[in-house]
C-alpha positions in Angstrom: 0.0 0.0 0.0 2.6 2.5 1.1 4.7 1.8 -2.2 1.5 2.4 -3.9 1.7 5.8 -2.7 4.5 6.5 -3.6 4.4 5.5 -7.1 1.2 7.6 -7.6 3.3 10.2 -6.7 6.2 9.2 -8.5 3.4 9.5 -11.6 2.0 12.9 -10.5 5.8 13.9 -11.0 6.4 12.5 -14.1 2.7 14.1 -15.2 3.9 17.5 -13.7 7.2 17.2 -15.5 6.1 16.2 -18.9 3.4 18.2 -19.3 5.2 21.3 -18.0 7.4 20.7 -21.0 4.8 20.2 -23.7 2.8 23.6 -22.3 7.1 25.0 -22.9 7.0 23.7 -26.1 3.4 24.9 -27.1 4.6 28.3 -26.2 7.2 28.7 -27.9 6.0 26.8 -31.3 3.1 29.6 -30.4 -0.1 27.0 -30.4 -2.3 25.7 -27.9 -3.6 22.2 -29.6 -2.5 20.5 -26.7 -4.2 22.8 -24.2 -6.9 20.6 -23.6 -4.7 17.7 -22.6 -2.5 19.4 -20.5 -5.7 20.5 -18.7 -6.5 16.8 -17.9 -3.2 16.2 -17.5 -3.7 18.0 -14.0 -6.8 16.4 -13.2 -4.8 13.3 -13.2 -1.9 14.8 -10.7 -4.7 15.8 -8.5 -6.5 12.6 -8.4 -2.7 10.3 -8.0 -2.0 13.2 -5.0 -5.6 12.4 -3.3 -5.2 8.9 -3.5 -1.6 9.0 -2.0 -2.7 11.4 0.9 -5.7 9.2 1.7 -3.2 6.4 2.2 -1.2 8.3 4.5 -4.2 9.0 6.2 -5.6 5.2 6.1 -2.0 4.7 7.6 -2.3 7.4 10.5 -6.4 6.2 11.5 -5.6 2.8 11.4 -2.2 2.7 13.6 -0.1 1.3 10.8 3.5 1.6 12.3 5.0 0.1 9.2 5.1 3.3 7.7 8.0 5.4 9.5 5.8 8.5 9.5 2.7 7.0 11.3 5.4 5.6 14.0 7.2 9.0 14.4 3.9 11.0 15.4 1.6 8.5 16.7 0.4 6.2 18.8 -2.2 3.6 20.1 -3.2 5.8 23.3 -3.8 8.9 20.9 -7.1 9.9 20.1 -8.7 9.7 16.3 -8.7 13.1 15.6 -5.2 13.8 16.9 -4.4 10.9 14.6 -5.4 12.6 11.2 -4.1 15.9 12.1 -0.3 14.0 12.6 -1.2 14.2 9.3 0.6 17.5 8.9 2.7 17.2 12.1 5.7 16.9 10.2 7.8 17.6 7.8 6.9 15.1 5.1 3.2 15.2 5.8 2.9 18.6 6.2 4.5 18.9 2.9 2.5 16.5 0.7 -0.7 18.3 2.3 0.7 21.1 0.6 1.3 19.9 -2.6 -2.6 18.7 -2.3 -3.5 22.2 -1.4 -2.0 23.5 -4.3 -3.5 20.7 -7.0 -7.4 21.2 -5.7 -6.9 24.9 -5.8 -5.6 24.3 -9.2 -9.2 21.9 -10.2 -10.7 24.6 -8.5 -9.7 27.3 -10.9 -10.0 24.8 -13.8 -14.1 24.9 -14.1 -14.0 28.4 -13.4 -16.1 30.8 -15.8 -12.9 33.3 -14.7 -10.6 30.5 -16.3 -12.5 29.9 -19.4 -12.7 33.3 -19.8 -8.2 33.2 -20.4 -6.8 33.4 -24.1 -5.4 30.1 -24.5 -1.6 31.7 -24.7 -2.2 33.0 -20.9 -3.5 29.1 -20.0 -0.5 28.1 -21.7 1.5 30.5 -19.7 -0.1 29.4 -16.6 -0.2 25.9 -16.7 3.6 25.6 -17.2 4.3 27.6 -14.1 1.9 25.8 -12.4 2.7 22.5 -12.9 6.6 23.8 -12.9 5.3 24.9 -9.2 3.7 21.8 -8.1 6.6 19.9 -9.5 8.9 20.8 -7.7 6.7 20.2 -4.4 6.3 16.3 -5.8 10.4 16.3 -6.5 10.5 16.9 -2.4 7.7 14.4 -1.9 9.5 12.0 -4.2 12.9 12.5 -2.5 14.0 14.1 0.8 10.4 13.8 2.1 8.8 10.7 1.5 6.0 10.5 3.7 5.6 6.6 2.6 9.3 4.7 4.0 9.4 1.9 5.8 10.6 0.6 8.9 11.5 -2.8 10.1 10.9 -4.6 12.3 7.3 -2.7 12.7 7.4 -1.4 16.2 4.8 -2.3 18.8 3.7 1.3 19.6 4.8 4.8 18.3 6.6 7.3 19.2 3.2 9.8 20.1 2.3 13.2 18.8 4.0 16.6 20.6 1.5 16.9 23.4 2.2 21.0 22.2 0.7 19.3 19.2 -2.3 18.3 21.1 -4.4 21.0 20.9 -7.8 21.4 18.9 -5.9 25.1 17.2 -3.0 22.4 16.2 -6.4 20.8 14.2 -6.9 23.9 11.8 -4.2 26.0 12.2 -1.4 24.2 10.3 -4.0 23.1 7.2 -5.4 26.2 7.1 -2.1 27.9 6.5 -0.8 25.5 3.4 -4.6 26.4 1.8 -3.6 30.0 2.3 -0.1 29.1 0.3 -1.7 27.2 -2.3 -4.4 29.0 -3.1 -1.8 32.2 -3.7 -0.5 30.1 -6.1 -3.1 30.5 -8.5 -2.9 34.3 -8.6 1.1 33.9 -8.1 1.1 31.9 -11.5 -2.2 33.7 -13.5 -0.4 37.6 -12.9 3.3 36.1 -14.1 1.0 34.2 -17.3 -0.5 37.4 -18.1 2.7 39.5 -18.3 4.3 37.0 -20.2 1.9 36.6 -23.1 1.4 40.3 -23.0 -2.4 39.9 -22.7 -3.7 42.0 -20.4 -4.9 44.1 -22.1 -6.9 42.0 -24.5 -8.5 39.6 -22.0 -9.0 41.8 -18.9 -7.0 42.4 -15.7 -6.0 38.6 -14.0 -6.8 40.5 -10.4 -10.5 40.1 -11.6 -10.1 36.7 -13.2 -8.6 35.1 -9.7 -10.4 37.6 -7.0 -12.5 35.0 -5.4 -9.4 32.4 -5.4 -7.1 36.0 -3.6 -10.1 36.1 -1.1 -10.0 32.6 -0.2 -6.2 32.5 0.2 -6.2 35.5 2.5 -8.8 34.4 4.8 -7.6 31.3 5.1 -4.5 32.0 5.8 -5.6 34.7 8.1 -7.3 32.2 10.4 -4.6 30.2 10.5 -2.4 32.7 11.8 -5.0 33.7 14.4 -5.2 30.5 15.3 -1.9 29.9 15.9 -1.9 32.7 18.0 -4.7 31.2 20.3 -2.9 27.9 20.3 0.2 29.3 21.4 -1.9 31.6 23.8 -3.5 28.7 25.5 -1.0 26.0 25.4 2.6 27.1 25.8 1.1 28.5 29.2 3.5 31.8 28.8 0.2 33.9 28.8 1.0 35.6 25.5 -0.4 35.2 21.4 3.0 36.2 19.7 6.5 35.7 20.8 7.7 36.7 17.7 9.1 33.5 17.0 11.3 33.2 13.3 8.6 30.4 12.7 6.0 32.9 13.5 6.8 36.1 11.2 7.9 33.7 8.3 4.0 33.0 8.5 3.2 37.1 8.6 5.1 37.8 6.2 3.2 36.1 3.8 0.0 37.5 4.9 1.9 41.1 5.1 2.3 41.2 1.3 -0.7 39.6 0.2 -2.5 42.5 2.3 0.2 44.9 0.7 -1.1 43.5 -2.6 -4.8 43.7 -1.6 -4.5 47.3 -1.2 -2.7 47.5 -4.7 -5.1 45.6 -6.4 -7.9 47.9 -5.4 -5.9 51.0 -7.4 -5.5 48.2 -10.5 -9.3 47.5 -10.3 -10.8 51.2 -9.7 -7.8 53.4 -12.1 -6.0 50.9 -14.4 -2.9 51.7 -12.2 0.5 49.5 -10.5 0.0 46.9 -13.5 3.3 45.5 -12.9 3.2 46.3 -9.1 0.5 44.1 -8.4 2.3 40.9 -11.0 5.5 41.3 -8.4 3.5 41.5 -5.0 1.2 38.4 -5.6 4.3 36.8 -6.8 6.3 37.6 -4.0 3.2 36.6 -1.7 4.1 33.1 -3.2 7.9 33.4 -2.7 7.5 34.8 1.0 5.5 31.4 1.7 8.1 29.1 0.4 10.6 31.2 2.1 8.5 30.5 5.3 8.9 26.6 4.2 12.7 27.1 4.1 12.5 28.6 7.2 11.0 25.6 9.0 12.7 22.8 7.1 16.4 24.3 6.8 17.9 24.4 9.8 18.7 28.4 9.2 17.8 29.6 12.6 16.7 27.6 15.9 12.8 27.7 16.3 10.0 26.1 18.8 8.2 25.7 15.5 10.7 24.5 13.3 11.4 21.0 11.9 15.4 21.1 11.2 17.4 20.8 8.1 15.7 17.6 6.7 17.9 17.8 3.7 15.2 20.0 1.9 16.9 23.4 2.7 19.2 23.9 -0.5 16.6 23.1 -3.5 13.8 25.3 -1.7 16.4 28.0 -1.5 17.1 27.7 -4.8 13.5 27.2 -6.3 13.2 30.9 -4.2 15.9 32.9 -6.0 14.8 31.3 -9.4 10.8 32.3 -9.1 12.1 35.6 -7.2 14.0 36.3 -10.9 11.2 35.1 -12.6 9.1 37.3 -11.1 11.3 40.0 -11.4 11.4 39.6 -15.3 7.7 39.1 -16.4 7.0 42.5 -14.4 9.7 44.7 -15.2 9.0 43.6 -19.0 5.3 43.5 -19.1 4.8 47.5 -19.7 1.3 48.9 -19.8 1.4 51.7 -22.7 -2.2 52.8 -21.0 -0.7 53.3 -17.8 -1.9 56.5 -15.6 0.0 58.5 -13.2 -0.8 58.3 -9.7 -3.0 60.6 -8.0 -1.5 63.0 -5.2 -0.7 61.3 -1.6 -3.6 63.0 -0.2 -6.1 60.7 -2.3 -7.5 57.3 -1.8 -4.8 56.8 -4.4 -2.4 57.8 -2.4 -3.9 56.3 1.0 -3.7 52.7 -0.4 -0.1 52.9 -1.7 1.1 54.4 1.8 -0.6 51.9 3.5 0.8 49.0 1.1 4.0 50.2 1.3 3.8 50.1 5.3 2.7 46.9 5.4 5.6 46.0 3.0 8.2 47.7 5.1 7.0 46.0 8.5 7.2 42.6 5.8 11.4 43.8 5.4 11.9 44.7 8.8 10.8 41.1 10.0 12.6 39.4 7.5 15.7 41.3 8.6 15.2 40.5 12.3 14.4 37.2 11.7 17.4 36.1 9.5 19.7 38.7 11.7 21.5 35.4 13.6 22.7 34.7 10.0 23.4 37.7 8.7 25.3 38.6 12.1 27.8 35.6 11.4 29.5 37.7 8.6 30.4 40.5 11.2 31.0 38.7 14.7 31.9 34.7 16.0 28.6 35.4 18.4 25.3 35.6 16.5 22.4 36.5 18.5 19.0 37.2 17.3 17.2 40.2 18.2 14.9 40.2 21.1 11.0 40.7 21.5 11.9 44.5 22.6 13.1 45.6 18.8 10.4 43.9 17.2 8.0 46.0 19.7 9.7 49.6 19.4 10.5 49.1 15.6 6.9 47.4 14.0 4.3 48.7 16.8 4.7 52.1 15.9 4.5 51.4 12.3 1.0 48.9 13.2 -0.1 52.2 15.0 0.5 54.5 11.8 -1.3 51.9 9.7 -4.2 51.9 12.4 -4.4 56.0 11.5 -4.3 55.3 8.1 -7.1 53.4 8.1 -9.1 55.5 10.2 -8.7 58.6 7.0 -8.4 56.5 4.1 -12.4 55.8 3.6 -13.0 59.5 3.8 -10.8 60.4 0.9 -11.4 61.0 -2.8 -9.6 58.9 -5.4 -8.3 62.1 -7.0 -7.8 63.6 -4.2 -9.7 65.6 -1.8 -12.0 65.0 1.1 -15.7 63.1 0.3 -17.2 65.0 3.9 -15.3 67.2 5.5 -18.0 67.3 8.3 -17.7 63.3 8.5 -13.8 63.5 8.6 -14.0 66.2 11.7 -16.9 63.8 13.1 -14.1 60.8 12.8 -10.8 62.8 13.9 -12.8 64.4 17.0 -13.7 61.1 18.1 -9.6 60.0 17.8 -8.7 63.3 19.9 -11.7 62.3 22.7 -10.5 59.3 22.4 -7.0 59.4 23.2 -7.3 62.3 25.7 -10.0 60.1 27.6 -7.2 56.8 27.9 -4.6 60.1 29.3 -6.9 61.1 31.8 -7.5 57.3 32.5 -3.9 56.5 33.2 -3.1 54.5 29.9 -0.6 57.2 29.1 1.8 54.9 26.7 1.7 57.3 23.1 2.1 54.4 20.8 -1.1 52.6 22.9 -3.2 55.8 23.1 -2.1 56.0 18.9 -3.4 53.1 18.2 -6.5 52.9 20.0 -7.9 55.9 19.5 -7.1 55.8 15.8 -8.7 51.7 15.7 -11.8 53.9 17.9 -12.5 56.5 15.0 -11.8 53.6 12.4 -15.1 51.8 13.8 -16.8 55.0 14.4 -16.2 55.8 10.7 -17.2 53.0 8.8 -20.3 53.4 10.6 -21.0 56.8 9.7 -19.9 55.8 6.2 -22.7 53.3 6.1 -24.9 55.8 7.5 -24.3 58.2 5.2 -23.9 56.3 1.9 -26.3 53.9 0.0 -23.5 52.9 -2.8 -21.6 51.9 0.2 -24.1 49.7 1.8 -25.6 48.1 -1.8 -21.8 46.9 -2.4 -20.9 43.2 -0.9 -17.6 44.1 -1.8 -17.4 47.4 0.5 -19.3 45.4 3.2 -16.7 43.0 3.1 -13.8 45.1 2.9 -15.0 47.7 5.6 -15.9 44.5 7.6 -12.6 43.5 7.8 -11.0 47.1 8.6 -13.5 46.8 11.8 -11.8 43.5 12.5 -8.2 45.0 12.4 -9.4 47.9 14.2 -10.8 45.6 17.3 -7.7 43.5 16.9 -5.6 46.7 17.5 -7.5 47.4 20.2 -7.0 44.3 21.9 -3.6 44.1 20.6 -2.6 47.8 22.3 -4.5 46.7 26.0 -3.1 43.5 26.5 0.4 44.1 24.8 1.2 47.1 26.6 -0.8 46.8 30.1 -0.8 43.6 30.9 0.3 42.7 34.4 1.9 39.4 35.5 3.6 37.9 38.6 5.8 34.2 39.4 5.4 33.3 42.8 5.0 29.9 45.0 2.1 29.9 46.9 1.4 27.3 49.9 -2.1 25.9 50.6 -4.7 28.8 51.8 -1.8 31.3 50.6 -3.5 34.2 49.3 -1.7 36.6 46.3 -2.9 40.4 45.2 -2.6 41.3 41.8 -3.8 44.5 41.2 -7.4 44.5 42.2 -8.0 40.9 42.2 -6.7 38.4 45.2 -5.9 35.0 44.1 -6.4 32.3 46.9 -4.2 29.0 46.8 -6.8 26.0 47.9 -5.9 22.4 47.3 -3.9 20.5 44.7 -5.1 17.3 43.2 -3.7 14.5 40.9 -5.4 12.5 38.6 -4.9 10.0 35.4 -5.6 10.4 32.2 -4.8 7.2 29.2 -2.5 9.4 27.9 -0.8 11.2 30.4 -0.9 11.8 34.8 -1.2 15.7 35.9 -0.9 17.8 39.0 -4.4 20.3 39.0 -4.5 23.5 41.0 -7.2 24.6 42.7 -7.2 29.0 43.0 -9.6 31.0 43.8 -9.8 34.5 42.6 -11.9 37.1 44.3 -12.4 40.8 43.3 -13.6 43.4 45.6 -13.9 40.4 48.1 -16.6 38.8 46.3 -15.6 35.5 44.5 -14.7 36.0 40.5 -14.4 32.3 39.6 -12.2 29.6 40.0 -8.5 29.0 38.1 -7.4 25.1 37.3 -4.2 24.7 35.8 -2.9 21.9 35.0 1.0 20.3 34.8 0.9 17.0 32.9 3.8 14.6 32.4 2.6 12.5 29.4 3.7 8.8 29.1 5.4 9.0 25.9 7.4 11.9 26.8 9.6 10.3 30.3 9.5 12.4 33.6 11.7 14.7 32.2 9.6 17.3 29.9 6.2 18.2 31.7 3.8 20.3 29.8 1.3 23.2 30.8 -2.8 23.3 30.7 -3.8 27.0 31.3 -6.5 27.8 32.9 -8.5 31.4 32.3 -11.8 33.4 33.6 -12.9 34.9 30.4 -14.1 38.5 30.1 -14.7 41.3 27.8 -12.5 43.3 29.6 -9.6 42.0 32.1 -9.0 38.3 31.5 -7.4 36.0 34.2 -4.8 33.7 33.1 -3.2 31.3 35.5 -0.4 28.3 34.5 1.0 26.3 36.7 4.8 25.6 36.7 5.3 23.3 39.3 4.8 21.6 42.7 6.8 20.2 45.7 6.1 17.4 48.0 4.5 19.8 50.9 2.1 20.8 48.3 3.3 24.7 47.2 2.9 25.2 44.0 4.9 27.8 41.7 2.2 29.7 39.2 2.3 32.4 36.8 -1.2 34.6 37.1 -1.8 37.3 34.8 -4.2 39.8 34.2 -4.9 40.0 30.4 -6.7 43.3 29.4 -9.0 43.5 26.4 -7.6 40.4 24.9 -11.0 38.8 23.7 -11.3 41.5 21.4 -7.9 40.6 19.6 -9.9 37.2 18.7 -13.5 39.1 18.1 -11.6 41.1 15.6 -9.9 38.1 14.0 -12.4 36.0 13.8 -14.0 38.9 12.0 -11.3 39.4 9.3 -12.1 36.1 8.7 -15.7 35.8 8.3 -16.0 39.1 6.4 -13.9 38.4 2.9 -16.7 35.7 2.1 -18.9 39.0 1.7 -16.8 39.8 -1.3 -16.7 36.8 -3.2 -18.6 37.7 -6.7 -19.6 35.8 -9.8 -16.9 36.8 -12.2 -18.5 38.8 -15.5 -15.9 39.5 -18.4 -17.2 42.8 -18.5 -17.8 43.9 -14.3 -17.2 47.0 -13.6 -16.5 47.8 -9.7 -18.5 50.8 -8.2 -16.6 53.0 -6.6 -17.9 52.0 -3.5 -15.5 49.0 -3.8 
């Protein structure tokens, strides 16, 4: 069965590979009789991928240690569901899911009216990077990374999933991310089509042709990213969302250009403008995610997240610099002789370019600080990464100035201008109010009170913007894109609160032992243990009691799981949610008289950072639209 799988994929290669060459050789013979075969031709990559990933997953349900992946991240005590998601648990599997991504969002496109819509040069165009794309995903799959050895003798048991692993945001987080990279895939290789046949301007803009498939891509992986931040929020019991882990901004950065290009794509869209602007940023969306691949598979720098250098470092790096060339070819070359100037700074024009660029230059920034233990090494025998406190002065500020932007862009002509001057002084007096009334409150930190009041206004804007304009509120694509501005705007908010004011103390506590924290007392009752299948656990019992009235009860948990030794013990938080100041407890540890060592935290306003997530996430299926040849955006949109 297993070197089934691996044959199938062994095929898909050989399918990727061959028909890559004939779509080459179409191209440059300049026909497209073969067009309809190398269209099947994918079809039949997808199906041989399916099959080979429902194997693997046969494999991880059914406990079949034969197969060296199964018996590295699982094992008979582990539940179902923890099972199938080992699926992507490492580097292998998490690899072929990717390549799967990619080929359904490829069918998916297929039986599109946008794709029938292509000349059949751009198809040619496309399908050749495509499948030069997903071909070099199945050369991994096929080499360094086969999900489908063997081992001998079969062991008895296996080896168990990362009980960090074990987590129901561990379920989505990791899948959702890969359907985020593959589904930029299809825009990635449609833009870099289009500028190579030079047909743009006789088929229509390809920002129209993929805009559902750039919706789903950045909502998806959106959520996964705010996911990850919840798992890491509630599992590695440190009582924080982003650490800013390498493993962690090579997944932002992603999502930083792809909103960079978002932003772009509206000027493309409304004024015919940043043609080849918009070709290089989807590209580069592409290239940032297989940069965050190299990241986790090369060994480059040292990472909770990471996977080590599994031997697949070195052709990833290289497949980067060629698609990075690539990319930087088919859009210096594909000139638009229609092309507009901009309008002044002070337009929506101008608005959406700043912003873009912002979110392009936090993109830089993070790559910098995040390869900075390699870079160091050509300058000093002592690398050293740079700590949470750079990231925090150097991309805050810049997060607040984007907050600010979004709080005047709605309110600003595209050819510059103000729409309502009346609704602009309505919108910046409720930014002043707003930051003098956090002053006056005590939350005197600028770059908070910045942010805040600006993420205040924002909401309070696109409200009166609603109010005030029917083409606004007839348009599901301004409802979903003024959705998701609410979503970053309570995601700053939550994001400025608990980042900035959050207040924390370590401390062993004996039995009865009472703690203050701020205006809440925290009470130290009993400590129980208990037994699991998997794992055994110390529980704390704390009570926590404001204004002397009791607030709720705090349970953390330290567990010591069976496949794991006595050695590595692992944290179960334990919070009392609230709108407003959430309690966070995790317990560290416990000696034989029963005092336990806990970190308790008070977490301001940090719901709202997943109220506004989960927003961004929801909204963008608003936006999705039944592509017409001939649409023509409002300029509500």
């Amino acid at each position: 069965m297993h070197l089934l799988a691996f044959l199938l994929l062994v095929a898909s290669l050989l399918f990727a590979i061959g028909f890559g060459a004939v779509a080459a050789l179409q191209i440059w013979q300049g026909r497209s009789t073969l067009l309809h075969w190398i269209e099947k031709s994918q079809m039949m990559i997808t199906t041989l991928i399916t099959v080979s990933s429902f194997i693997l997953l046969w494999a991880l349900v059914n406990s079949d240690f034969s197969n060296y992946y199964v018996s590295s991240y699982t094992s008979l005590d582990l539940p179902l569901f923890y099972r199938v998601t080992a699926f992507w648990a490492g580097q292998a599997g998490s690899l072929l899911f990717w390549a799967w991504s990619v080929a359904l969002c490829g069918i998916i496109f297929l039986y599109t009216n946008a794709y029938r819509a292509l000349s059949d040069g751009t198809k040619m165009w496309f399908w050749m990077l495509f499948l030069t794309f997903i071909g070099f995903f199945l050369f991994l799959l096929t080499t360094w990374s086969n999900p489908f050895l063997l081992i001998n003798p079969v062991p008895a048991d296996g080896n168990g999933l990362n009980p960090l692993l074990q987590n129901p945001g561990m379920i989505f987080h990791p899948p959702l991310l890969f359907l985020g990279y593959g589904g930029f895939t299809i825009p990635s290789c449609l833009a870099l089509a289009q500028a190579l046949n030079r047909s743009q301007h006789d088929e229509g803009s390809w920002t129209d042709a993929s805009r559902n498939m750039i919706l789903f891509a950045w909502l998806t992986l959106t959520a996964g990213i705010i996911l990850g931040c919840w798992w890491s929020y509630m599992e590695l019991g440190w009582g924080g969302y982003w650490a800013w882990d390498p493993v962690e901004n090579a997944s932002l950065i992603p999502w930083l250009v792809g909103s960079a290009f978002l932003h772009t794509s509206v000027i493309e869209s409304r004024r015919g403008k940043l043609h080849r602007t918009n070709t290089f940023l989807v590209a580069l969306t592409t290239i940032s995610a297989v940069f965050a691949t190299y990241l986790v598979r090369s060994g480059v720098v040292e990472s909770l997240h990471a996977f080590g250098d599994g031997g697949v470092g070195t052709p990833l790096l290289i497949f980067i610099i060629f698609f990075t060339a690539l990319s930087l070819f088919a859009a210096i070359t594909s000139k638009n002789p229609k092309a507009k100037p901009m309008a002044d700074l002070l337009s929506r024009e101008g608005m959406l370019l700043v912003a873009a660029w912002f979110l392009i230059a936090l993109g830089v920034i993070m790559l910098i600080a995040t390869m900075w233990p390699v870079f160091s090494k050509f300058f000093t025998s002592n690398p050293q990464g740079l700590d949470q406190n750079f990231y925090n002065k150097v991309c805050m500020p810049l997060a607040a100035i984007l907050s600010v932007l979004l709080m005047i862009c709605p309110w600003m002509k595209w050819n510059g201008g103000v729409k309502s001057a009346t609704m602009l002084g309505a919108v910046v007096g409720v930014f002043l109010a707003t930051g003098v009334g956090m002053y006056v409150a005590g939350y005197q930190i600028p770059v908070s009170i910045l942010a805040v009041a600006s993420a205040a206004a924002c909401i309070v804007g696109i409200v009166l913007l609603f109010a005030t304009d029917a083409s606004v509120r007839k348009s599901n694509r301004a409802i979903g894109a003024y959705g998701v501005h609410i979503g970053v705007a309570l995601m700053v908010i939550g994001i400025a609160f608990s980042g900035s004011y959050k207040q924390e103390i370590q401390t062993q506590i004996s039995r009865n032992e009472t703690v203050t924290l701020d205006q809440y007392t925290f009470k130290y009752k009993q400590l129980y243990e208990g037994e699991a299948k998997e794992y055994v656990f110390l529980q704390a019992e704390i009570d926590v009691y404001e204004d002397g009235k009791l607030k709720g009860t705090l349970e953390p948990q330290r567990r010591l799981y069976n496949k794991f030794g006595k050695d590595r013990s692992f944290a179960e938080v334990s919070i009392i949610p609230s709108l407003g100041e959430e309690l966070y407890a995790s317990l560290l540890g416990a000696d034989a008289q029963g005092n336990i060592t806990v970190t308790l935290s008070i977490e301001p306003m940090v719901n709202w950072f997943w109220i506004g997530g989960t927003l961004m996430c929801l909204f963008p299926f608003i936006g999705f639209t039944r592509f017409r040849k001939s649409e023509k955006v409002t300029d509500a949109a």
